[in-house]
Structure formats: C-alpha cells, structure tokens
C-alpha positions as CSV (number, residue, x, y, z in Angstrom):
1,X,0.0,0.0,0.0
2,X,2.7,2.0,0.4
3,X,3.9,2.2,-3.2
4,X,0.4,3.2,-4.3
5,X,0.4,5.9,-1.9
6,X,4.4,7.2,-2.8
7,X,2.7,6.7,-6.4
8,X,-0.2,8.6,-6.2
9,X,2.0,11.5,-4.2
10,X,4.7,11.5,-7.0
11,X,1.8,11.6,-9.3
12,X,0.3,14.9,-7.5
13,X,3.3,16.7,-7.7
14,X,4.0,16.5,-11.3
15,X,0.0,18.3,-12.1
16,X,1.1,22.1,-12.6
17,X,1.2,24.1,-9.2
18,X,-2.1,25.9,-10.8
19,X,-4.1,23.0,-11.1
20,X,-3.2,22.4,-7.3
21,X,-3.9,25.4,-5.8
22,X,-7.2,25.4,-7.4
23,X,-7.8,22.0,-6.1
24,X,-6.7,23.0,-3.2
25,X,-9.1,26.2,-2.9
26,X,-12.1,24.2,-4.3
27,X,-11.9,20.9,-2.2
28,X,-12.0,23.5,1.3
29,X,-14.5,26.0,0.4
30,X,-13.4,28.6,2.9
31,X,-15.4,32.1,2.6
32,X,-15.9,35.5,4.0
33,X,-18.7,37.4,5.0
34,X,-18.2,41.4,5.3
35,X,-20.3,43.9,6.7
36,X,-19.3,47.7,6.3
37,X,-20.1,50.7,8.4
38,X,-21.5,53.2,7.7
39,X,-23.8,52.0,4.5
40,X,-26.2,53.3,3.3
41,X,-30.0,52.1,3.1
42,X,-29.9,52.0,-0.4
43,X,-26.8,50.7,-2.1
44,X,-26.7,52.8,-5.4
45,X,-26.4,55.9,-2.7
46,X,-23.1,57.6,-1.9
47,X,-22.7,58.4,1.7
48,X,-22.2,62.0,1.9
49,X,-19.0,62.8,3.9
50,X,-17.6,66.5,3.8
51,X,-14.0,67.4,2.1
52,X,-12.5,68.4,4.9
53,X,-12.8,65.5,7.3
54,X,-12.2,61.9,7.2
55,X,-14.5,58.7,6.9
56,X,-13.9,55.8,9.3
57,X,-15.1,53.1,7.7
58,X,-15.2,49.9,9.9
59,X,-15.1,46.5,8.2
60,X,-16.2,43.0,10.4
61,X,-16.0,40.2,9.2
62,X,-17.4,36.1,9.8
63,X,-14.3,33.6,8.1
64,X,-17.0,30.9,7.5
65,X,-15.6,27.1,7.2
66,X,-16.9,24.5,5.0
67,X,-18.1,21.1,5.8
68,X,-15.5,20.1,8.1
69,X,-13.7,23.3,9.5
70,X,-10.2,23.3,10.3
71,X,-9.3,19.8,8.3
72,X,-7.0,21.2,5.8
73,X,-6.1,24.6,6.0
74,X,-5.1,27.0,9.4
75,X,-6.5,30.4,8.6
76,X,-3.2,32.8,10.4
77,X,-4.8,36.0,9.5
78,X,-7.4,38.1,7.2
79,X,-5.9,40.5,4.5
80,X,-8.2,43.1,3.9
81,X,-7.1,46.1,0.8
82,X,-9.1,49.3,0.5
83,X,-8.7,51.4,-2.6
84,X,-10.9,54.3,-4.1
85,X,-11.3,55.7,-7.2
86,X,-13.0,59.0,-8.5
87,X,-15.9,58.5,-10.5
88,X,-17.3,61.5,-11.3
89,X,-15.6,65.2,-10.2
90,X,-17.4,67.9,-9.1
91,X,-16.7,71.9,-8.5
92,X,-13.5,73.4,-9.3
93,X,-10.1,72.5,-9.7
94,X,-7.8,72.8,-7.0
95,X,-4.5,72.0,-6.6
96,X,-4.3,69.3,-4.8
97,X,-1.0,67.0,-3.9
98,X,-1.4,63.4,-5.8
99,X,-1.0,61.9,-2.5
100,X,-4.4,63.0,-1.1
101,X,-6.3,61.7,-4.7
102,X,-6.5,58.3,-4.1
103,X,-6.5,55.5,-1.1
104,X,-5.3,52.6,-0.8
105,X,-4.4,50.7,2.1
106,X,-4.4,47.0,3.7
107,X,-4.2,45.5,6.9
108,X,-3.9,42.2,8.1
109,X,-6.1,41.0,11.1
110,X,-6.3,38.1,13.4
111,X,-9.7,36.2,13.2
112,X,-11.4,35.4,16.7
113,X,-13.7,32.4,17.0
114,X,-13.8,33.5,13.2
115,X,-14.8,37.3,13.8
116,X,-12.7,40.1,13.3
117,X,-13.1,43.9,12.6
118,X,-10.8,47.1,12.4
119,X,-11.1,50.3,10.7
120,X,-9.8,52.4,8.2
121,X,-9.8,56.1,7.9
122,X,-9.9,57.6,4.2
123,X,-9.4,61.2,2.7
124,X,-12.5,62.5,0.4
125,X,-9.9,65.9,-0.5
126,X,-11.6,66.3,-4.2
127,X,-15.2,67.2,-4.8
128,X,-17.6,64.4,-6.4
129,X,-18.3,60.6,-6.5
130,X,-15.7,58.1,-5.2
131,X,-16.1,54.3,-5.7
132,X,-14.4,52.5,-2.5
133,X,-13.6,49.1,-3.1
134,X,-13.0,46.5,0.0
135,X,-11.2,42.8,-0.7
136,X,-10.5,40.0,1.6
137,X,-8.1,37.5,1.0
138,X,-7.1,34.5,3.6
139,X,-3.9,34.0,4.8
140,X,-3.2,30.3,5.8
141,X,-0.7,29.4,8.7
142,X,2.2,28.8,5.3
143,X,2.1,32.4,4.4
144,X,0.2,31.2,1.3
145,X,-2.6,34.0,0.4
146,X,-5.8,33.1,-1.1
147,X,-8.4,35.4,-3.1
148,X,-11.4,34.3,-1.3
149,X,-13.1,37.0,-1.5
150,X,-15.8,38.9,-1.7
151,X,-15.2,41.9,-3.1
152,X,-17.8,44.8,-1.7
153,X,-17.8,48.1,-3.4
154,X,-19.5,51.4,-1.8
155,X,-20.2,55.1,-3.0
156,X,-19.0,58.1,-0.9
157,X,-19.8,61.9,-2.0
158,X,-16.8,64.3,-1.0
159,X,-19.0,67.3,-0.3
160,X,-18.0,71.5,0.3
161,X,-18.0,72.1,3.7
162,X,-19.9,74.8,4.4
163,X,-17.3,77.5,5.8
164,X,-15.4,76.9,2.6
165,X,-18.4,77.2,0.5
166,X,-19.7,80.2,2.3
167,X,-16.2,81.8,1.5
168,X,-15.5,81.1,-2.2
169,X,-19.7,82.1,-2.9
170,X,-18.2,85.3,-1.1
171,X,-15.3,85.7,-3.0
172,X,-16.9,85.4,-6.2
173,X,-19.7,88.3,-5.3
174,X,-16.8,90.6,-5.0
175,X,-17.9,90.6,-1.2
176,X,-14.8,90.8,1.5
177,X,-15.3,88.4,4.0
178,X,-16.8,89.4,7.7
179,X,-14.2,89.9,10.4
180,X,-15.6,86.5,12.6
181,X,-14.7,84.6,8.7
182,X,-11.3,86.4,9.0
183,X,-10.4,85.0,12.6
184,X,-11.9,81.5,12.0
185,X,-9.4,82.0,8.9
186,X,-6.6,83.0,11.0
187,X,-7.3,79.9,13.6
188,X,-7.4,77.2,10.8
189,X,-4.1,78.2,10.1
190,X,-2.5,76.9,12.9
C-alpha cells in the first residue's frame, strides 16, 4: 500500500502548481462574509462625507468554514485592501498634492472564533463621487494567500463644507469676508 500511496503522491506533484492550488481552494471552500459601516439604506447611494474631514469606515467580518472546519487549512490571518477611485468630479479645480487623490491601504487582522473587525480612515480631498472598493483574501498558517473574496464596493460623496463654501460664494460676489470669517481663517491656520 505504500507504493500506491508514494505513487499517487509523485503523481500529484507532477499536475502544474495551478491545477493544485485550485484544487486546493475548491476541495475547502473557505469564505468571507463582510459587513461595512456606515452604509447606506440603499446601495446605489453615496454616503455623503464632507471634504475636509475623514471617513472611518469599519469593516467585520465572519471567516465561514466548509463542511469540516479546520481539516485542511489554518486560517493565520485576514488580508483586507481598501482602494478608491474618482468616479465622477465635481466643482472646481484645485490644486491638490497626488498623494491626497486616491487611497489605498491593507491590513492584516487576526480572526477570533472566526470574527474580526478594524477600521480604516480615508481622505474625500476632491469634490464628487468616489467608488471604495474593500477585498479579503485568507492567509493560511504557510504564508500562502488566497483570493477568497468577496469583493464589496461602496459610493461616498466628497462634499463642500460649508465654511469653505460660504467663503468662495463670497469671494466670487466681489464681497470681502466678515471679520468672525477672517479669525476663523486666521485659527485654521494653525
């Protein structure tokens, strides 16, 4: 029996790497569940969030087992990447640093009893329509990552806040601004 089984082994390891992994990934059916916070009660809704401050957006998570959990693979951690991309621009064109256009993060966390949740805080610093884009990916006790998924996308509106807006309508009536606008000026400057 032995033979067969040093065999069969020998056999495995000559089917491309590819054809393993997929195997693999198939035969354990491990999957993700992801909630997001805030949403909003209608999905084809942006969450309005103004330019000037941040968005925490919290992401939990259930790592959900197949038939017979913990047989083959040893989930180490959760590998979770955050990008956004402007959809649509609105108001003017500022100068903005390329740094502040775009995010994209990851972060690995450690799945308790199959739970887990942390938080990530993203910059809205241009006007209009940004697609954020959340991806988990399990990380097995080898290192190995696999793309289990899901992939969960949400809208967020970069708004005017309305000092800023109050200002520019202002500036553009050829009004000067009060003197309280000039000291809240002067105090956002340091």
């Amino acid at each position: 029996h032995t033979a067969c089984l040093c065999d069969a082994v020998i056999a495995l390891l000559k089917v491309p790497l590819s054809f393993q992994r997929y195997f693999f990934q198939k035969l354990q059916s491990t999957s993700i569940k992801l909630a997001l916070s805030p949403s909003p009660r209608n999905p084809t809704e942006p969450i309005a969030v103004q330019n000037n401050q941040q968005l925490a957006l919290k992401v939990e998570g259930v790592v959900q087992h197949g038939s017979k959990p913990g047989l083959f693979r040893k989930i180490q951690s959760v590998c979770l990447n955050v990008s956004s991309v402007l959809q649509s621009k609105s108001g003017q064109d500022y100068k903005i640093p390329i740094d502040n256009m775009t995010n994209e993060m990851e972060q690995r966390v450690e799945p308790h009893n199959d739970y887990f949740s942390t938080q990530f805080l993203l910059n809205f610093v241009i006007l209009g329509t940004h697609n954020i884009t959340v991806e988990s990916s399990v990380i097995d006790s080898n290192g190995i990552v696999w793309k289990t998924g899901p992939k969960t996308t949400i809208l967020v509106k970069s708004l005017e806040d309305p000092y800023s807006q109050q200002v520019r309508l202002q500036q553009q009536q050829g009004q000067p601004p009060s003197q309280q606008q000039q000291q809240r000026t002067a105090y956002s400057r340091f």
